[in-house]
N, C-alpha and C positions, 0 to 999 in steps of 0.2 A: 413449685414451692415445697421444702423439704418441712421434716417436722421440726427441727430445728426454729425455721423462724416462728412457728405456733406453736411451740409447747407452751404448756401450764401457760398458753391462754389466758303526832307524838302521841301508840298504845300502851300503857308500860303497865303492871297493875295496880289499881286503887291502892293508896293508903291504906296499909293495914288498921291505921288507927284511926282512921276514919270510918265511923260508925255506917254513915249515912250514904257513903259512896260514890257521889256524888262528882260530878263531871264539872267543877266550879268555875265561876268566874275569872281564878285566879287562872286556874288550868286551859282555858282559851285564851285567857292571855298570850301562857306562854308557846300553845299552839301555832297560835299566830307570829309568834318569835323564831319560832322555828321551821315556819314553812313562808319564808320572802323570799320577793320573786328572784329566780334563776334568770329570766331574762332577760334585767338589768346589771346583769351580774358582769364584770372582766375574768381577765385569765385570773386574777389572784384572788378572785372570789367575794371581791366589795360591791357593795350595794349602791348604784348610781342613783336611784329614783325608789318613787314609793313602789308595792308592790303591787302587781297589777294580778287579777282574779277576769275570770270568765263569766259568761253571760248569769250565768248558773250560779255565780256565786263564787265557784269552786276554785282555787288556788292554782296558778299554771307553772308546774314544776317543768325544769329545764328538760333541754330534746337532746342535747351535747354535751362532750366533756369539754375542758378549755383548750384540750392538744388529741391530736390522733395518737394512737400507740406506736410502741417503737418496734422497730425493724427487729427479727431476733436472728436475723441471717449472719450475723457476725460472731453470732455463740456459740460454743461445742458443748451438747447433752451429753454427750457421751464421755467425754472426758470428763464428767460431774460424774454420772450415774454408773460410768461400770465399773466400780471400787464399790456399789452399795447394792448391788444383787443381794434378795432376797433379805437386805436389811430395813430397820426400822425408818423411815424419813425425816421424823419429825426433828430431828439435830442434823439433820444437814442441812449445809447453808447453800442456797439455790443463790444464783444472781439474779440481780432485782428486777434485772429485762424479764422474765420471764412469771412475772409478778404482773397484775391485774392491780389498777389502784381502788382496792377496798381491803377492807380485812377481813377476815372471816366470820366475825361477829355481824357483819353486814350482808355477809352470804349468808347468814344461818336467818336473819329477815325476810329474804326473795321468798321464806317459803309462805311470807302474808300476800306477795301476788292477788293472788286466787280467793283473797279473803271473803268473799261473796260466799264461796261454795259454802264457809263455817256459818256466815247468816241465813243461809238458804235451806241449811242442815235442821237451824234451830228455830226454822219458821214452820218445818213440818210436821204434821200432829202423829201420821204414819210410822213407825219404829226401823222399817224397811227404807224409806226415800231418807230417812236420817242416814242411815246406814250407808248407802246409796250415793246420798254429797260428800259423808265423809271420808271415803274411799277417793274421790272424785278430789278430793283436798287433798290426802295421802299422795297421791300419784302428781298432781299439780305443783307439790312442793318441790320434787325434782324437775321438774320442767325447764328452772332456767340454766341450766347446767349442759343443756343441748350446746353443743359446740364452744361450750364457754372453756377452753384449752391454757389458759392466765390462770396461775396461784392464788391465791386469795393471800395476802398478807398473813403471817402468823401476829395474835394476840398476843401484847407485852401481858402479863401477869399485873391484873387489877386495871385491865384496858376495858371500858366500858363501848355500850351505844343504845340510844335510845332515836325512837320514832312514834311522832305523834301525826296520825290522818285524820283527823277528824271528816274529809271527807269520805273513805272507805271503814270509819268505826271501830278504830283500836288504839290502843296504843301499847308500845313495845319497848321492853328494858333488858339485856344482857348484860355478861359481865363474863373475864377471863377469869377461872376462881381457881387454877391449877395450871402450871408450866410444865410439870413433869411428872405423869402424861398432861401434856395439853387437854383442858375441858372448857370446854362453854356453855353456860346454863343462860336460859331466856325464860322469859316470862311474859306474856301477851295478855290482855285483857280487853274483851269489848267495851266499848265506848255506852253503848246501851243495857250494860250488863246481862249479854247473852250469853256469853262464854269467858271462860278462861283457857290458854294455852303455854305450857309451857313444858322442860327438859331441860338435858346436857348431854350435848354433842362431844363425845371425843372419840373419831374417827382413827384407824392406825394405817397407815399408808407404805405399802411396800412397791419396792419396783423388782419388775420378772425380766429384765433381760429386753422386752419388747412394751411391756406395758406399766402403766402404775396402777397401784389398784389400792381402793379406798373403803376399807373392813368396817361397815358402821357398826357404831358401839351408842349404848344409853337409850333411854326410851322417851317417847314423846307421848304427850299426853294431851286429851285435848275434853276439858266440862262443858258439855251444854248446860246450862244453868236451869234453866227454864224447863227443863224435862228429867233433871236431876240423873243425867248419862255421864258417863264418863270411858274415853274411849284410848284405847295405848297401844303402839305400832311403834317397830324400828324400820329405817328406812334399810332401801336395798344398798347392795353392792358396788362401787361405781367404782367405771374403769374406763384407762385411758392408755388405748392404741394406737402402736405405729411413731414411738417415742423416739425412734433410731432414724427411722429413714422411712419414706411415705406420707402419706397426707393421715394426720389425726383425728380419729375416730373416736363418740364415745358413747360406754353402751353400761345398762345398768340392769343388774341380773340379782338370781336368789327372790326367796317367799319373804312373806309379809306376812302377819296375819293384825289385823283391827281386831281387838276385843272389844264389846261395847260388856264392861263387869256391872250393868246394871241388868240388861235383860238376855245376857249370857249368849247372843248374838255373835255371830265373829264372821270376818272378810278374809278368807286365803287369796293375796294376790301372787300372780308368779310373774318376776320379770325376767322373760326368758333371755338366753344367751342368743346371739345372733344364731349360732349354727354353721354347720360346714357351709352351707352359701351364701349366707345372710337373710335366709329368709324370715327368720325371726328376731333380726334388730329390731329392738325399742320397741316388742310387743310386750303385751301385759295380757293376761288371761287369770279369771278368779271367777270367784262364786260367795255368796254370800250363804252362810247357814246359820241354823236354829242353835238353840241349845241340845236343841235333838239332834244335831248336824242333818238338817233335813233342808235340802238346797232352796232356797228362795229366789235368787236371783244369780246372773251370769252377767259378770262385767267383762270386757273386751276392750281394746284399741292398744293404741302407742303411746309413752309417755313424753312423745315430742310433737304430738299431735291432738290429739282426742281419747273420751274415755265413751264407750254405749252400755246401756244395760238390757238384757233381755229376760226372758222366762227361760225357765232350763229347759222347757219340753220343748218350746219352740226354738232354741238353740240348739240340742241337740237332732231334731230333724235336720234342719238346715247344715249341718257342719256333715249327716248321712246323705241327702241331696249333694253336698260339692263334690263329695269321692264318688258319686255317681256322675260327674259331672256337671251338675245342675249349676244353674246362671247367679251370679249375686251382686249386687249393687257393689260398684266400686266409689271410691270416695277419689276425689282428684289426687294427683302426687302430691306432694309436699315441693315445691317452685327448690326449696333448701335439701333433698333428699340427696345424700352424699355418693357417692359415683364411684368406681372403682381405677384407684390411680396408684393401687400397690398390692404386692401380689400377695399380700395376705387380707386385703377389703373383702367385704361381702360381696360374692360378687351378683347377687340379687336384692334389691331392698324396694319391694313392692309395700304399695302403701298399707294402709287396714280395708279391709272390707267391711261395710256397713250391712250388716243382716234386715232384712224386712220385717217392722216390728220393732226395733231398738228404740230404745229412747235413749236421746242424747244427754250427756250429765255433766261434760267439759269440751272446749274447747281450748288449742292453745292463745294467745295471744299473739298479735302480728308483733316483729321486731322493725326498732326504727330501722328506716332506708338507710343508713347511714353505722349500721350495729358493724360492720365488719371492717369498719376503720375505730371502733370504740368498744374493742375487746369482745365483741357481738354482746354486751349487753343489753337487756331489756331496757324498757323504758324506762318501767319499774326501777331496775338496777343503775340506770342513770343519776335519777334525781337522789341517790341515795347518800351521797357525802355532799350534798350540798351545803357550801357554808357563805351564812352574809352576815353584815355587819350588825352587832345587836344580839348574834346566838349567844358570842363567847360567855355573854356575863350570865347567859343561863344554863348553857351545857353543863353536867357536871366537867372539871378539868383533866378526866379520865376519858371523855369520850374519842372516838376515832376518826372524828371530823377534825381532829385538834392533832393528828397526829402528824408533825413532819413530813415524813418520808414519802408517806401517801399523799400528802397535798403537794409537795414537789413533783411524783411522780404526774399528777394528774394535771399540773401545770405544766411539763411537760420536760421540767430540766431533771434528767436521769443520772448524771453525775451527783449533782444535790442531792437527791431522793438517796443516793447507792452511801454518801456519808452520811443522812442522816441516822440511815437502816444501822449502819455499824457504829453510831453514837451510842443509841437506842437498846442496842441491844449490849453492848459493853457496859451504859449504866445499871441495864437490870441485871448482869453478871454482879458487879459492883456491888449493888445494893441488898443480893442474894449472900452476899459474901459477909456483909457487912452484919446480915443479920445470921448467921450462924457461929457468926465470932461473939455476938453476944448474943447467943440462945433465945434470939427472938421466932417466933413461929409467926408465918404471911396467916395473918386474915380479910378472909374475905367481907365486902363490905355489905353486897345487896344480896345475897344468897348463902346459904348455908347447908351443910350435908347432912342429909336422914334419909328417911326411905320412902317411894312412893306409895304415897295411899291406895295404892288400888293393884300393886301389882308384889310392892313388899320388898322390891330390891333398891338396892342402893339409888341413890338419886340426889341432884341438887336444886333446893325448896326457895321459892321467891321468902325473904325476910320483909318485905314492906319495908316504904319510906322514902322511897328513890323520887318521889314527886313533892314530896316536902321541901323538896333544895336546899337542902340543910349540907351540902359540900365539903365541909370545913374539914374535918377527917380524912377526906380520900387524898391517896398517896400521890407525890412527885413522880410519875411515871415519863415525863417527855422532857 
């Protein structure tokens, strides 16, 4: 298989205006509107029967999409990408084969996954084991992006999405608040008012001839409430090799650092580059220090496997012991550990070694038996445009579940889906046009731009209200 056929591969926050905060009556209603069942569901996403829930209670979101993905053995990369060396991406038009049916507003969610690690954060009384999950969160938010080689849909300008779990304790509201550069600002809130999280993602993506590479921009922010922390990290690097010819690869590089700007705390993590053999894909290696930069702890692992943390002294014996040769706990391979099938792969990728003495602080998550006929997404990533009957009249009509082209694609007709994309996108040509002929300026609806409290630079700020379902304003976008 060349690379060709694999390329590009309800929490939202409280009412501003609500005083009291409160997780209401009306708001489980419409939780429950928004999470019916997937497995009464057809290819075109209606709802046959009531929705069915687990022993437990809890909501059984779908395992499938309604079609496998499509073949991408009939498309030429190449004759797309090598006119755009070392240019910008974001205005180049990709063919929709090699699109993933989500948008990117629903990739920048995957990074709730893991959302445990943020309750787990904010149940500890310790300043270190905070520091320690939130890291562990940091690193987990890339996680689903292991092999995931599907585009993620570009945001039309005023394309929302929101997600409500009541049984993992958030809920989540995004919004596209700029087309040129492309930005997406989100907004998360615990369900128990433990945290808030949010930012604006606008990545810049170049291609090198062999690879694409995805420059993160904007910062992420994440309140524990309850300990009155507040902590801001950019994610790393991400890059996708072997675009031309060979089996695709991907590997996520560059520092990080977590400041926690209440107790001056901070996490250098490094996600190293593979290296001339691969010995170091998808390692991560950091420390956490004081204000005094005085080390407290040693985090280690993979960002497509596991995170350990240890003491420094006792890591650093240990890392003297291996160049002496000394013995160390191997953790199993990875069953998914990528193999060398082009003469530019790693051509070693040993798993992490587990130190004696670590404490474990993540694990990845198993992917459905069935992820690599459905874009290799998570489960997580599955149930994620799920739509039944009953949502429409609650979604705002901005959301991404509502979008053509992606629910074509995901039903499986790619012809449908390739005109809706270029309807789509000729109306909001259209409607850009329309408003500069008469000196109209786009505003945005659930977000707004100022700077982040804690860090001082530019940023875009949840405006509250998005759970009011007050709709009537937001724009004709589909």
């Amino acid at each position: 298989m060349n690379s060709e056929e694999e390329f590009f591969d309800a929490v939202t926050g409280f009412d501003s205006d609500n005083s009291s905060g409160d997780f209401s009556e009306t708001n489980h209603k419409v939780a429950e509107m928004l999470d019916l069942d997937p497995s009464q569901s057809n290819r075109t996403g209606k709802h046959n029967g009531e929705r069915q829930r687990q022993e437990n209670g809890i909501k059984k979101h779908r395992t499938s999409l309604p079609a496998p993905m499509f073949s991408r053995s009939d498309f030429s990369v190449w004759s797309i990408l090598k006119k755009c060396i070392g240019l910008e991406l974001s205005k180049i038009t990709m063919p929709i084969v090699f699109n993933e049916p989500l948008s990117f507003l629903q990739r920048i969610t995957e990074y709730m996954e893991h959302i445990y690690l943020i309750h787990k954060a904010s149940s500890h009384v310790n300043s270190l084991e905070r520091m320690q999950a939130v890291a562990a969160f940091a690193v987990s938010a890339v996680a689903s992006q292991w092999e995931r080689t599907g585009k993620p849909f570009n945001p039309l300008l005023g394309e929302t999405y929101e997600l409500i779990r009541e049984d993992l304790g958030f809920r989540f509201i995004s919004e596209q608040v700029s087309h040129h550069p492309p930005v997406s600002a989100f907004y998360s809130e615990g369900l128990n008012k433990d945290f808030v999280f949010h930012g604006s993602i606008y990545p810049k993506l170049k291609f090198w001839g062999k690879s694409v590479e995805a420059e993160p921009r904007g910062t992420i922010t994440l309140e524990l409430l309850k300990h009155n922390e507040a902590y801001t990290w950019t994610n790393p690097t991400c890059c996708v090799h072997n675009i031309i010819i060979g089996k695709l690869w991907i590997e996520q590089y560059g520092t990080i650092e977590i400041v926690n700007h209440s107790t001056g705390d901070k996490c250098v993590l490094n996600f190293k580059p593979c290296g001339l053999f691969g010995k170091e894909l998808h390692r991560v290696e950091g420390h956490i220090q004081d204000k005094n930069k005085k080390k407290l702890s040693v985090i280690y692992g993979k960002w497509t496997e596991c995170l350990w943390c240890i003491d420094p002294a006792t890591y650093d014996s240990s890392k003297k012991n291996e160049k002496r040769g000394g013995d160390q706990k191997k953790m199993k391979p990875s069953e998914d550990a990528e193999n060398d099938e082009a003469d530019d792969m790693p051509e070693i990728q040993e798993t992490v070694q587990m130190i004696r003495g670590s404490k474990l602080l993540w694990r990845i998550n198993s992917r459905p038996p069935n992820s690599s006929q459905i874009y290799n997404f998570t489960s997580f990533a599955v149930s994620l445009n799920e739509l039944e009957t009953g949502m429409e009249a609650i979604l705002a009509p901005t959301d991404c579940r509502l979008r053509p082209d992606i629910r074509s694609m995901e039903n499986g007709d790619l012809d449908l889906a390739s005109k809706e994309k270029e309807r789509l996108e000729e109306k909001q040509r259209s409607t850009r046009k329309e408003r500069a002929k008469d000196e109209v300026e786009w505003t945005t609806r659930w977000f707004h731009q100022g700077n982040n409290p804690y860090t001082g630079t530019s940023d875009w700020l949840y405006s509250g209200g998005y759970f009011d379902r007050n709709f009537s304003d937001c724009p004709d976008i589909y």
